[in-house]
Each structure stands twice: as structure tokens, then as C-alpha cells.
N, C-alpha and C positions, 0 to 999 in steps of 0.2 A: 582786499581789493579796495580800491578808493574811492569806487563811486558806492555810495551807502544809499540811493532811493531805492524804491520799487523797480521793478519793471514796467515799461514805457514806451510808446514809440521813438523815446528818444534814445533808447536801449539798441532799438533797430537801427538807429542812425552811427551809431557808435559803433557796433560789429559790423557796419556794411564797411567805415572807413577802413576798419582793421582788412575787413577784404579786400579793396584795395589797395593800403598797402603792399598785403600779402601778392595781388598781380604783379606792382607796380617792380619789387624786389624779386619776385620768383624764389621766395622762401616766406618761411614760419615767419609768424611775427616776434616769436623768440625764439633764442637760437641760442642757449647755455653753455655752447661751445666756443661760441665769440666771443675774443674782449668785450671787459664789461662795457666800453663805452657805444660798442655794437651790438649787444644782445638783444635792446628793444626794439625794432628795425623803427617805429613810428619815430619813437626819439633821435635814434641816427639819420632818419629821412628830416626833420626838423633842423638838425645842426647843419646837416651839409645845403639845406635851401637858406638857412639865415647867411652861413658864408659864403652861398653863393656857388656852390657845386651840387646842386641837385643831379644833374643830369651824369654825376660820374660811379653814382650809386643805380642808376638806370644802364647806362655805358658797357658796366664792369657783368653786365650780361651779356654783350654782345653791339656788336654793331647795330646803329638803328639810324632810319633817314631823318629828316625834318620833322616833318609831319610827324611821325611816333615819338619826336621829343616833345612837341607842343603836347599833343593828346600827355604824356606823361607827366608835363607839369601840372594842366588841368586837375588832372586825376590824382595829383599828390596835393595840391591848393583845396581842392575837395574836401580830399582825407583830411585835412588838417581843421578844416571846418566842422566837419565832423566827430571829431576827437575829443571837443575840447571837454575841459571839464566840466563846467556848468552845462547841465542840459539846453535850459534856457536858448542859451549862443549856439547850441547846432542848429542848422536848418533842419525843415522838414522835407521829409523821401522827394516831394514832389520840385522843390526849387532843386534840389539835388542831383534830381535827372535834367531838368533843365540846363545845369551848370555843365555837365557831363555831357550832355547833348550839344552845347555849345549857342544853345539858342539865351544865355544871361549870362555875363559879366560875372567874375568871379572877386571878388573886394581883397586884398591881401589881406593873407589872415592872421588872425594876432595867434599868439606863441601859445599852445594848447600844453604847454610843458613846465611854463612857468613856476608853478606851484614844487614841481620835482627839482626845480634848476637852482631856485632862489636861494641864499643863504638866510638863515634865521636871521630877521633884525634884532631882535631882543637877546641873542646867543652873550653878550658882555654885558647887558647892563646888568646881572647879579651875582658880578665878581667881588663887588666889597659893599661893606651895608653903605656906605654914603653914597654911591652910584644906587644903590636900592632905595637908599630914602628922597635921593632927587629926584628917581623915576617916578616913585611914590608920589608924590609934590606935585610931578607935572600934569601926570595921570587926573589927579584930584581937580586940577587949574582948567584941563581942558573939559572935565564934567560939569564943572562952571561955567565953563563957555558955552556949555550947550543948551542952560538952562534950569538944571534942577543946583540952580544956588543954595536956598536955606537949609535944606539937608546934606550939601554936602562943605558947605562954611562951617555948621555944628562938627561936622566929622573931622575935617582940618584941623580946627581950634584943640580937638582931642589927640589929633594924629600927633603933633608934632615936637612926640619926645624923642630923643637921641636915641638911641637901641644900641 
């Protein structure tokens, strides 16, 4: 599992959004039988709100008027709040009813999936030792920049044999 705290009310925040979800699709929030890139319904609800078809993962239940598309973006802008991975960034239960109630402004919500989506930066830089020992070097330059100079100039002057 990837959230490694304790339990928390921010734990509560987290499985309320998976409930929602779970309304929002009228299924499990995984579904082992679905292509992999639909198994997580959170994450398929995610891709299709960034491209901009939220409402054909709501749709594809049935016909729905106006009004239950709004209520279902609400409630998926939510969930998405909800989600995220730092605790921190979820709201607490109480703005959460508020948002869902419709009585507060819901902020777009940044991408709770990020972390699963991103490509490793560092995936190339230790393909041949001279991309390892420029990494090495830069690494070193930007510790310098932050302030712990004289022990990391001693370290340098040390570092910098060929390998």
C-alpha cells in the first residue's frame, strides 16, 4: 500500500473519496477484469476528467439530465481532493460536506496520481560512469549552493577521480 502513516482522520478522508468514486461509477473501485488502464476506476476517473470526458465514465451508466451531471462532477472534483496522496492536501470531512453540499467553491484539483503516472527522472542518468560522475559533480555543486560549503568543497577535492 502507499500510504505508510498511521491512521488518521485523514484515513477517513481517503475511503470516503473511494466511496464516492465507487457511486460516481456504480462499481468496485477495482475491477481485475478490466484493462489494466481501467482497473483503478479513481485513476480512469482522473484521465478521462484531464482529457476532458469525465461525464462519459458517468454516461456509460445510463442516461442522466443536467443537474446529475453537475452533482457528478462535483462529486468526482471531491473525490479527487480527497485522494490525494499527502494527507496534508485532503480537506477535512467538514469543508467536504460543504463542497458536496454545494454551499463552497470547489478549487480544480491538482492530479492525486502524479506520483503513479510520472516517469523516473533519474531512470538514465546511470547508464555509463561519465553521466554518473557529472550527476555526481552536480549533485555536489547544488549542496554548495545551499550552504554547507566547507564540508562539501573537502568532499569534491576528494571526489574527483575518474572511476
Amino acid at each position: 500500500m502507499w500510504m505508510q502513516a498511521g491512521t488518521t482522520e485523514k484515513c477517513d478522508v481517503y475511503s470516503f473519496s473511494i466511496l464516492l468514486f465507487e457511486i460516481l461509477a456504480r462499481r468496485r473501485n477495482f475491477n481485475e477484469a478490466a484493462p489494466e488502464s481501467q482497473q483503478w476506476f479513481p485513476k480512469l476517473a482522473w484521465t478521462k476528467y484531464e482529457s476532458g470526458e469525465l461525464m462519459e465514465i458517468v454516461e456509460s451508466c445510463g442516461s442522466i439530465n443536467e443537474k446529475d451531471k453537475e452533482t457528478a462532477e462535483r462529486m468526482c472534483k471531491v473525490a479527487f481532493w480527497c485522494v490525494q496522496q499527502q494527507p496534508e492536501v485532503r480537506p477535512p470531512m467538514g469543508v467536504v460536506v460543504k463542497m458536496l453540499e454545494g454551499e463552497m467553491d470547489i478549487a480544480q484539483p491538482t492530479n492525486p496520481f502524479h506520483h503513479l503516472m510520472a516517469v523516473p527522472v533519474a531512470a538514465n542518468f546511470w547508464t555509463s560512469s561519465e553521466n554518473s560522475l557529472n550527476l555526481a559533480n552536480s549533485m555536489l555543486a547544488a549542496r554548495v549552493s545551499h550552504g554547507s560549503n566547507d564540508e562539501i568543497i573537502s568532499e569534491r577535492s576528494t571526489n574527483t577521480h575518474q572511476y
